[in-house]
KOLZA-129720 format. One line per 10 residues: number of its first residue (from 0); for each residue x, z, y of N, C-alpha, C. Coordinates in steps of 0.1 Angstrom, whole numbers. Example, Ala and Ser with C-alpha at 12.3 -4.5 7.8 and 13.67 -1.06 7.14 Angstrom:
# residues 2
0> 132 78 -57 123 78 -45 132 78 -33  128 71 -22 137 71 -11 129 79 0
***
This chain:
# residues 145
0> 8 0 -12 0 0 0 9 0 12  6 -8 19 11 -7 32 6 2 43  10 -4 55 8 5 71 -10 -2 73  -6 -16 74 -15 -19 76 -27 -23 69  -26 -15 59 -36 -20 46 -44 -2 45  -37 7 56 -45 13 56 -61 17 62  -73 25 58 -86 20 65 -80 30 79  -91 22 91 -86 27 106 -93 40 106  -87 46 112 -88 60 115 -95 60 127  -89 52 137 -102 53 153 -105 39 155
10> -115 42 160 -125 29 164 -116 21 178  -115 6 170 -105 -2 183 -119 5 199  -112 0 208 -118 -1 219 -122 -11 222  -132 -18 227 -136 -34 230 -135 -39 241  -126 -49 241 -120 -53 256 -134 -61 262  -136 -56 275 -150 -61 284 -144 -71 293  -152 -82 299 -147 -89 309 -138 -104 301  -141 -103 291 -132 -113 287 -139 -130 277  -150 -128 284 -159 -137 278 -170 -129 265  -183 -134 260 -180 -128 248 -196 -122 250
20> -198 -107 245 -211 -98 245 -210 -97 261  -199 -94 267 -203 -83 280 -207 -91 291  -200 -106 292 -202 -117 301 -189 -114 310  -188 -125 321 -176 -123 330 -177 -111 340  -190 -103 342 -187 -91 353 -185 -82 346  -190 -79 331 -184 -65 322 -194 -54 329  -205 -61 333 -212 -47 336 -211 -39 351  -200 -48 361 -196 -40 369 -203 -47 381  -212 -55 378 -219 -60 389 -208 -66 401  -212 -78 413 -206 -90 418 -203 -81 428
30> -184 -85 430 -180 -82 443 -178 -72 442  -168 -65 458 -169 -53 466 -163 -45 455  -157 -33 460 -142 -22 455 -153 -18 440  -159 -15 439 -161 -12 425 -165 -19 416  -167 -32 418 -162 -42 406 -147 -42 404  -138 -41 415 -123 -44 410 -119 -34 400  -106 -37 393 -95 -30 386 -86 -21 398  -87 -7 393 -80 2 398 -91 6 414  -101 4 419 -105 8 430 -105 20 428  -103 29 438 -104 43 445 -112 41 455
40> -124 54 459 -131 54 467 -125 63 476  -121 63 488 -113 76 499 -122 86 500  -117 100 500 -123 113 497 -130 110 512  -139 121 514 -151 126 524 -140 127 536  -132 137 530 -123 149 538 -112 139 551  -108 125 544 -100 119 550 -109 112 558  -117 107 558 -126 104 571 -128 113 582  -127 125 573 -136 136 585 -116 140 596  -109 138 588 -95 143 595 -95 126 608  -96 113 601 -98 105 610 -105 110 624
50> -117 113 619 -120 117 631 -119 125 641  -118 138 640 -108 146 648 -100 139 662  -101 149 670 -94 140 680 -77 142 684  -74 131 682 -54 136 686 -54 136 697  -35 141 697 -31 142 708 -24 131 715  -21 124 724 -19 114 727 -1 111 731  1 101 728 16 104 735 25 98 723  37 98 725 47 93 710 52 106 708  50 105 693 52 122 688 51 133 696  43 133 702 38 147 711 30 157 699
60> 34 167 692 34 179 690 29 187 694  19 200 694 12 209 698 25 221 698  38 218 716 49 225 714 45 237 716  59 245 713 56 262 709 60 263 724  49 274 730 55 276 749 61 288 747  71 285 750 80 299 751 81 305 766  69 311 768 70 319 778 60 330 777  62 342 784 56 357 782 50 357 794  36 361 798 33 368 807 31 385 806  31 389 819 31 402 820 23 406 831
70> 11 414 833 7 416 844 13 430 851  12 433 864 17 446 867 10 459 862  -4 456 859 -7 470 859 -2 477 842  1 466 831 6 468 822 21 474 821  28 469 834 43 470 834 42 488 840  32 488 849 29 503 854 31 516 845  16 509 834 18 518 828 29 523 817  32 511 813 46 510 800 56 515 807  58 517 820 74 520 829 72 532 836  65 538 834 62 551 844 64 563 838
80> 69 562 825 82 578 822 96 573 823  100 561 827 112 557 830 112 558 840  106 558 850 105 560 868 114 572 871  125 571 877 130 588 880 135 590 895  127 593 903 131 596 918 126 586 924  131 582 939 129 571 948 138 559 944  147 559 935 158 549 935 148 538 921  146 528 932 141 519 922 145 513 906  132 512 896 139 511 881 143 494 878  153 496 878 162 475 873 153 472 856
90> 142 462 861 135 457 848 141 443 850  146 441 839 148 428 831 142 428 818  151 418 811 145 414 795 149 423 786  164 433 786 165 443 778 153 454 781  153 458 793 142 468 798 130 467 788  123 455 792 109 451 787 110 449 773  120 450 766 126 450 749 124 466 744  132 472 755 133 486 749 117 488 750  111 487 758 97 496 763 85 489 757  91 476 744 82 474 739 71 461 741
100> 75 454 755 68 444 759 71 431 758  84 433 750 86 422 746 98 418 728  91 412 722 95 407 708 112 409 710  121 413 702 134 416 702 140 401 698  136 396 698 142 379 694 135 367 705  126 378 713 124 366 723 131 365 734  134 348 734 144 341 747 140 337 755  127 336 758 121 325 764 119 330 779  112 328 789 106 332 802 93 338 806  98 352 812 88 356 813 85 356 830
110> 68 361 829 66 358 845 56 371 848  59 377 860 52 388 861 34 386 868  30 389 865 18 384 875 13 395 879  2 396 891 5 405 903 -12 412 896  -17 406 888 -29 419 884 -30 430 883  -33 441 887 -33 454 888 -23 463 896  -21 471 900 -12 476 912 1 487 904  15 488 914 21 495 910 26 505 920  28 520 918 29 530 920 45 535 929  56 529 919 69 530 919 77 519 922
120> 84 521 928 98 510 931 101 504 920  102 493 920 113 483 908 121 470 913  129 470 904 139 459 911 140 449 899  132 441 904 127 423 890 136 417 891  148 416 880 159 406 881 160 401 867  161 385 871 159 372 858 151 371 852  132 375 861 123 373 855 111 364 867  107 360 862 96 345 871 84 357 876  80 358 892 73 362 897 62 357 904  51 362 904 43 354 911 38 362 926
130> 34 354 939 35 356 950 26 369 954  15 370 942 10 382 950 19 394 940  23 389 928 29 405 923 41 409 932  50 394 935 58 400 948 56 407 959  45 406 966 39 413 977 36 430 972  32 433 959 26 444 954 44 457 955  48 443 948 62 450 943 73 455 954  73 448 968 76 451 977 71 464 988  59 463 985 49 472 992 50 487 987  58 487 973 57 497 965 73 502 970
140> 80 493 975 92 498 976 104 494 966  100 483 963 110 477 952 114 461 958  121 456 949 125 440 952 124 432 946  126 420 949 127 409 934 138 398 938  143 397 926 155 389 929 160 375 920
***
């Protein structure tokens, strides 16, 4: 006995499309992606991402803004057991590090903004101010530099 003299174990498969019982459409009805070989229909999800609206521009990115604001009445409160006497307190980026207001790995720029009022002298050096916290911070007896 041979290989092929043995009885088949699975049923051939019957090639459709090739003249014969099925005819030339094989069942798949005329034309258009689901009569072809190999069509894929595109998920829901990839239309719905088409739509969505971009951002415009050549490779324009939603960039990371590396800058901190701070209002004064926050700086008031966070700086006012460091306050000692009339001699104004020197806030920069270590200051605002130690006291908490700012991330120990942040580089970026910070800018003070003049919301809420301050009590005590300070002296703002290497930090972006805005016109009315400068007025506040002056009034209080401090400077900005």
């Amino acid at each position: 006995m041979h290989v092929h003299q043995l009885p088949s174990i699975q049923k051939k498969t019957q090639r459709i499309g090739r003249s014969g019982k099925r005819g030339s459409y094989s069942g798949r009805g005329v034309k258009g992606q689901k009569s072809r070989s190999g069509h894929r229909i595109r998920p829901a999800e990839r239309d719905l991402i088409i739509r969505l609206p971009k951002m415009r521009g050549f490779r324009n990115k939603q960039k990371d803004i590396n800058e901190h604001v701070l209002n004064l009445n926050l700086l008031a409160a966070r700086l006012q057991s460091r306050a000692k006497g009339p001699a104004p307190l020197a806030v920069n980026h270590e200051l605002l590090r130690e006291a908490g207001l700012l991330h120990k790995n942040f580089r970026g720029i910070v800018k003070v903004l003049g919301t809420g009022d301050i009590a005590f002298p300070i002296a703002v050096a290497g930090l972006k101010v805005s016109e009315s916290a400068k007025a506040k911070i002056q009034k209080a007896g401090g400077s900005v530099t």
